[in-house]
VOPADREN-487624 format. One record per residue (C-alpha): residue number from 1; residue in three letters; x, y, z. Coordinates in Angstrom, 3 decimals. Each point is the difference from the previous one (the first is absolute). Last residue first. Example, Ala and Ser with C-alpha at 12.3 -4.5 7.8 and 13.67 -1.06 7.14 Angstrom:
(2; SER; (13.670; -1.060; 7.140))
(1; ALA; (-1.370; -3.440; 0.660))
This chain:
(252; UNK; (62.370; -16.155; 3.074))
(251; UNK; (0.428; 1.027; -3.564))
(250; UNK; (2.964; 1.759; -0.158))
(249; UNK; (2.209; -1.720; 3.319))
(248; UNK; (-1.704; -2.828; -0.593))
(247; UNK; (1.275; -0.063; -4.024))
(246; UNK; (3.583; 0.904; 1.482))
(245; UNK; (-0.266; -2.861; 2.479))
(244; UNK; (-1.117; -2.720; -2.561))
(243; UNK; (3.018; 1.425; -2.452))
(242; UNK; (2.739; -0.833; 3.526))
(241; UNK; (-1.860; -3.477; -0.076))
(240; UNK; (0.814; -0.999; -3.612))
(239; UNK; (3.385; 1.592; -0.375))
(238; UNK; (0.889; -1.411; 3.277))
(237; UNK; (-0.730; -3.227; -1.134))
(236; UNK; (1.835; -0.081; -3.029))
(235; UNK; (2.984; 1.455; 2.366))
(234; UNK; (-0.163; -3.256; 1.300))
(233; UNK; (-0.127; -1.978; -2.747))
(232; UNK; (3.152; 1.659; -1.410))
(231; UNK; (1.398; -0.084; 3.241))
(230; UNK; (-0.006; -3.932; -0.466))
(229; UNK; (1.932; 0.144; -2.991))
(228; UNK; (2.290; 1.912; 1.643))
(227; UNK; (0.240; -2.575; 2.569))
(226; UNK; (1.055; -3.037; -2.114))
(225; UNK; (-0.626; -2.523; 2.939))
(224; UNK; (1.810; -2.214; 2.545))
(223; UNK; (0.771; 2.541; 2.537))
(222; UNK; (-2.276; 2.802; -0.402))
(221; UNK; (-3.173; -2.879; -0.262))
(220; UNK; (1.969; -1.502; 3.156))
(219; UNK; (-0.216; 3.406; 1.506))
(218; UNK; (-3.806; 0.651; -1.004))
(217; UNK; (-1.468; -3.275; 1.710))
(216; UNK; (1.334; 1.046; 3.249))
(215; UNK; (-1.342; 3.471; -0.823))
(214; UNK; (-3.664; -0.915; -0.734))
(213; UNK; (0.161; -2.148; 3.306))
(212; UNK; (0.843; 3.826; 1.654))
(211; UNK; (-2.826; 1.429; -1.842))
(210; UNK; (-2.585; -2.538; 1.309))
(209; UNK; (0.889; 0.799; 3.488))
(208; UNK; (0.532; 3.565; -0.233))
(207; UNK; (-3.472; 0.534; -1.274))
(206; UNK; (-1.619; -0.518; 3.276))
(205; UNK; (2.424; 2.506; 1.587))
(204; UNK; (-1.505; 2.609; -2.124))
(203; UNK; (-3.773; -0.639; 1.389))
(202; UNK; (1.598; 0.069; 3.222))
(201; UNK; (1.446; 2.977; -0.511))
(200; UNK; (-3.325; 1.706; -1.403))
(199; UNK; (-1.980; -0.556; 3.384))
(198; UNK; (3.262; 1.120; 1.280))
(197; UNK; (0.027; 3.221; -1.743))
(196; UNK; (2.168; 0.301; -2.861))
(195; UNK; (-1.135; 2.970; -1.681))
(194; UNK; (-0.007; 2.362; 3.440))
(193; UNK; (3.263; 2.272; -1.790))
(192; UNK; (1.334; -0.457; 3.059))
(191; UNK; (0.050; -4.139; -1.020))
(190; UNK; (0.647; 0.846; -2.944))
(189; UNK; (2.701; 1.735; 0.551))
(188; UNK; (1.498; -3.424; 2.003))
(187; UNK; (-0.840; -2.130; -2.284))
(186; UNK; (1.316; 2.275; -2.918))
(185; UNK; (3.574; 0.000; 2.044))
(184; UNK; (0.182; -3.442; 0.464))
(183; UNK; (-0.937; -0.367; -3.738))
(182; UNK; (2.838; 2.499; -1.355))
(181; UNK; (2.881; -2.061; 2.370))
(180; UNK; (-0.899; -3.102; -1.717))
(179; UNK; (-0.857; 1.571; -3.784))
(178; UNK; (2.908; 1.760; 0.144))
(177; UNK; (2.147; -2.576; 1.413))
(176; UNK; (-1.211; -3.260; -1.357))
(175; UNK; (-0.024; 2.497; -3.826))
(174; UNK; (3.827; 0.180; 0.575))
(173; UNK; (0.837; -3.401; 0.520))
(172; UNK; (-2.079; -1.005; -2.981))
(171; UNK; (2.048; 2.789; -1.778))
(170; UNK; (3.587; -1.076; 1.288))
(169; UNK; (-0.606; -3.720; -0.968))
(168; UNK; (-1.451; 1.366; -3.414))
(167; UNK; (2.794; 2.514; -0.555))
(166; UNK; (-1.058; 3.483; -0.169))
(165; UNK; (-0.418; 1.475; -3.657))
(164; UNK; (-0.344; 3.389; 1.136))
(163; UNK; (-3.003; 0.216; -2.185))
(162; UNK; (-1.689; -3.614; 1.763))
(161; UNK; (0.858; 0.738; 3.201))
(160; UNK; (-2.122; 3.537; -1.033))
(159; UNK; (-2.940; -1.635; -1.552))
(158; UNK; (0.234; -3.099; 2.995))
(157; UNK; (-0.512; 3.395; 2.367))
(156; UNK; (-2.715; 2.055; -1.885))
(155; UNK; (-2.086; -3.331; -0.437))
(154; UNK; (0.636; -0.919; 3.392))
(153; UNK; (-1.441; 2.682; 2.341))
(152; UNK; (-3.720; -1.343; 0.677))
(151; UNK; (-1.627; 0.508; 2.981))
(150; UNK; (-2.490; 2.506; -1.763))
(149; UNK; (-0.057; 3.278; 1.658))
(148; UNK; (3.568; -0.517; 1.956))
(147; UNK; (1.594; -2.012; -2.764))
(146; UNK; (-0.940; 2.755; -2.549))
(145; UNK; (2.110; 2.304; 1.758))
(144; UNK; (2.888; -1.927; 0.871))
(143; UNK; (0.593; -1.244; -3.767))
(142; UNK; (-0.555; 3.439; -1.096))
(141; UNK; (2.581; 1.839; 2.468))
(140; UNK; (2.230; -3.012; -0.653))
(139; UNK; (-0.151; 0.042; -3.489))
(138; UNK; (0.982; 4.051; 0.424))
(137; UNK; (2.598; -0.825; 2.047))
(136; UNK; (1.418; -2.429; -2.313))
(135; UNK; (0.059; 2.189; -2.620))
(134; UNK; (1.837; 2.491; 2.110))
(133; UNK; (3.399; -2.557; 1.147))
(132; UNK; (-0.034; -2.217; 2.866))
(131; UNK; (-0.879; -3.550; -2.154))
(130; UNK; (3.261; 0.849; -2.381))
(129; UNK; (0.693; 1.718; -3.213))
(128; UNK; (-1.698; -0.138; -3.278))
(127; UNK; (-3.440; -1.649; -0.012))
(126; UNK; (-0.782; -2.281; -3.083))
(125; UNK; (-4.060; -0.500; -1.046))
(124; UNK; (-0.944; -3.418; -1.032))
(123; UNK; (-3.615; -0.089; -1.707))
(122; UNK; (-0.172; -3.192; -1.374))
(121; UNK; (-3.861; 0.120; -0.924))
(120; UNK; (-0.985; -2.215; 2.520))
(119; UNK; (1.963; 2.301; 2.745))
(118; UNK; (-1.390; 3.538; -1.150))
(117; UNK; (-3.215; -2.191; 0.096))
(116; UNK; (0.088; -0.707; 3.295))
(115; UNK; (1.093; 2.903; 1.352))
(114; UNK; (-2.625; 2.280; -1.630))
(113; UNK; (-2.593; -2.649; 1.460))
(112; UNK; (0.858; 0.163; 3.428))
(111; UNK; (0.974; 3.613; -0.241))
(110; UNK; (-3.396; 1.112; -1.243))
(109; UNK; (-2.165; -2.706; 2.480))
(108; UNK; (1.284; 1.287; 3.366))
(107; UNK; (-0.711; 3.864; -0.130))
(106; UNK; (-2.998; -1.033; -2.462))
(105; UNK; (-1.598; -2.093; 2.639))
(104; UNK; (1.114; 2.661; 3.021))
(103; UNK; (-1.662; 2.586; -2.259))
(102; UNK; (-3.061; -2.197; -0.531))
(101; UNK; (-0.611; -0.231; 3.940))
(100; UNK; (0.253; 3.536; 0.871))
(99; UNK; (3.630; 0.711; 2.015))
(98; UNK; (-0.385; 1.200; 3.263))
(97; UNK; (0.554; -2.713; 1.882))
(96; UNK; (2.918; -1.227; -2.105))
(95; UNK; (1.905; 3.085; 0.651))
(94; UNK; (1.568; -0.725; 3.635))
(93; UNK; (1.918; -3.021; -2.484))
(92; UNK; (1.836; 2.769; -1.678))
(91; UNK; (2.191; 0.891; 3.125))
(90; UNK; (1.121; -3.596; 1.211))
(89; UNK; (0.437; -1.056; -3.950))
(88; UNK; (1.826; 2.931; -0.602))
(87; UNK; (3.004; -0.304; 3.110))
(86; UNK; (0.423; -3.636; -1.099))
(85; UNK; (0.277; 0.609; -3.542))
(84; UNK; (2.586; 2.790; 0.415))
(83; UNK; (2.180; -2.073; 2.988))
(82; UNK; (0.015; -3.327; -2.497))
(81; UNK; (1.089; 2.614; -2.904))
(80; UNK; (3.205; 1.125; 2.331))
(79; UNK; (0.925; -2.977; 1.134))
(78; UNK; (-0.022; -1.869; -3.533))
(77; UNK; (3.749; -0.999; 0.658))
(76; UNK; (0.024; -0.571; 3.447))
(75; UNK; (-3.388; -1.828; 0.421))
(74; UNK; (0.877; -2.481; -2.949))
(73; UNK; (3.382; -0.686; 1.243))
(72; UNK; (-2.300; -0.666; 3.828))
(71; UNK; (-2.624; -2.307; -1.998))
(70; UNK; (2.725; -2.016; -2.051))
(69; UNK; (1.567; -0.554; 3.430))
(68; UNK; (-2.938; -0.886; 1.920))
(67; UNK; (-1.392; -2.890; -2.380))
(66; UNK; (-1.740; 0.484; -3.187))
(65; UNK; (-2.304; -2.799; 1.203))
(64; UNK; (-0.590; 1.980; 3.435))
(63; UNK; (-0.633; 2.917; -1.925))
(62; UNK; (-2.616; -1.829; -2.666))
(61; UNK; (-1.871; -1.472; 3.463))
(60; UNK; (0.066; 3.509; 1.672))
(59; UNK; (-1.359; 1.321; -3.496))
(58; UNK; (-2.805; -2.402; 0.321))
(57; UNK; (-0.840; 0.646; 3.326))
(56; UNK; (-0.207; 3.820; -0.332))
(55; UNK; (-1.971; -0.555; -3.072))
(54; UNK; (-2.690; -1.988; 1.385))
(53; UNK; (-0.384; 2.217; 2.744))
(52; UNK; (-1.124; 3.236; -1.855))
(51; UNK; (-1.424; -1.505; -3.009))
(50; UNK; (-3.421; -0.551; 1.738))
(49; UNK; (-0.020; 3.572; 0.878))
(48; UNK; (0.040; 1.356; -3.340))
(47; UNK; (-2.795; -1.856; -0.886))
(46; UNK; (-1.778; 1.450; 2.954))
(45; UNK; (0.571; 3.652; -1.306))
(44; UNK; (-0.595; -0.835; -3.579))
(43; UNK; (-3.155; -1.372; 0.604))
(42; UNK; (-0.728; -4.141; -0.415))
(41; UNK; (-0.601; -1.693; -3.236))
(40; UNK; (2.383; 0.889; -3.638))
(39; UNK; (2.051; 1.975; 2.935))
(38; UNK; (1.048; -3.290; 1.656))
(37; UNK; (1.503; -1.302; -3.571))
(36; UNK; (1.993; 2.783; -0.863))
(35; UNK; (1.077; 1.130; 3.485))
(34; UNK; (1.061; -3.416; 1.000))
(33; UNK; (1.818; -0.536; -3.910))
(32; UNK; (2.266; 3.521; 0.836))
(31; UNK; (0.575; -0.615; 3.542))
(30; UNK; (1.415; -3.671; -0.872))
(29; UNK; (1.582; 1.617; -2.959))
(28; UNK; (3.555; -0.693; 0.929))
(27; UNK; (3.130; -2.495; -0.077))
(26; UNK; (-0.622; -2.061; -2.820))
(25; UNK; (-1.569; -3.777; 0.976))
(24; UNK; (-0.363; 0.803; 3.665))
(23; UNK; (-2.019; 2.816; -0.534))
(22; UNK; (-1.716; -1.533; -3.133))
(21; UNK; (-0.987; -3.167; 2.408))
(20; UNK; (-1.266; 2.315; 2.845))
(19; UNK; (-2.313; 2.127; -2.405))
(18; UNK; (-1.486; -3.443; -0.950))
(17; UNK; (-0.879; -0.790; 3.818))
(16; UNK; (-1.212; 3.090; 0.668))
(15; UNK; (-2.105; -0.099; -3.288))
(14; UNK; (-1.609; -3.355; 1.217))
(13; UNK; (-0.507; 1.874; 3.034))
(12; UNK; (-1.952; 2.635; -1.478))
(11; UNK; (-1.992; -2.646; -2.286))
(10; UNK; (-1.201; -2.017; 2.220))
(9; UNK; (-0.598; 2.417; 2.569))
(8; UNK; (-2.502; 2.416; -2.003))
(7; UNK; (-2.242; -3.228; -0.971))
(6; UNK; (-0.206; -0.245; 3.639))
(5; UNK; (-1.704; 3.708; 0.226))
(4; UNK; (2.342; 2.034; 2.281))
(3; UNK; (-0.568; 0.639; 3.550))
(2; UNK; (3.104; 2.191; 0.782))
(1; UNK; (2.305; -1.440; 2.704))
């Protein structure tokens, strides 16, 4: 694993353990808060890697709680923008090699932030037609290519559950899928993409642990509590750490 300063670890898996709890609280932004927070200390490239296995497991764990039949409806009827994101995640992640440090902060950072705010400020766009037709397409073709460079696909997707005005069963169902079937897929690019090395996967697997108690906690919080309140918070977050990326990504 990479010989970080100790100082490092207790506040990466700290953050591990907090991105777990908003996973399991709302549905996404595990990839989004890992990114955020691993950035502020470690290189984009190996920050990036640490999300790689903590995602897959959570969005097993929110699959498995959606249970098999809510995940195959949701396969059928987003088919076609689960096949878009999947094919641009495993093409765009050969690009994070190549990408300068500060563009890969800004290139994660912009939408992070845009997102975020479009949401706090009641942003609500409405989507005519269903998940197959051209706007969803083009969502996809975003979602899939910013997942490959950044690990992160969810702001584009919970923007366009959220236009289509998707059931919140259906949605949560939804997002398993995507984000279960997109993070098998970014292991495995990344993987090619020689990202997640194994030196770097166990590194990732350390943070599964305290993401994983971060998502027990989450579904009673989703349970018991008034969740959009507690999106609020979250996307407070995001705003905070996706504006700490954009300055790195212009100052250094």
């Amino acid at each position: 694993m990479p010989l970080l300063d100790p100082v490092v670890w207790a506040m990466i898996l700290p953050l591990a353990g907090f991105a777990g709890v908003v996973k399991g609280a709302v549905g996404f932004a595990m990839p989004m808060i890992l990114i955020s927070g691993l950035g502020t200390f470690l290189a984009p490239d190996l920050a990036l890697a640490g999300l790689i296995l903590p995602t897959v497991l959570s969005n097993v764990l929110q699959v498995a709680r959606a249970g098999v039949r809510a995940a195959f409806e949701a396969s059928r009827a987003f088919s076609v923008y689960i096949a878009i994101v999947l094919v641009m995640i495993a093409l765009t992640a050969q690009l994070v090699r190549f990408l300068p440090d500060a563009t890969m902060f800004l290139a994660i950072g912009i939408p992070i932030t845009l997102f975020a705010l479009t949401q706090l400020l009641g942003w609500r766009p409405k989507v005519a037609g269903g998940p197959g037709g051209r706007t969803g397409v083009a969502v996809a073709l975003f979602a899939g290519f910013l997942g490959g460079i950044s690990g992160t696909w969810g702001p584009p997707t919970v923007a366009y559950l959220t236009a289509l005005d998707t059931p919140k069963k259906i949605a949560v169902a939804v997002q398993g899928v995507v984000y279960g079937t997109g993070s098998a897929v970014l292991l495995l690019a990344h993987i090619n993409s020689g990202v997640l090395t194994a030196e770097r996967a166990g590194f990732s697997a350390l943070l599964c642990l305290p993401a994983a108690v971060g998502m027990a906690v989450g579904f009673r919080i989703q349970d018991r509590l008034d969740q959009e309140r507690f999106r609020r918070v979250t996307l407070l977050v995001l705003v905070v750490a996706g504006l700490n990326l954009v300055r790195r990504g212009l100052v250094g």
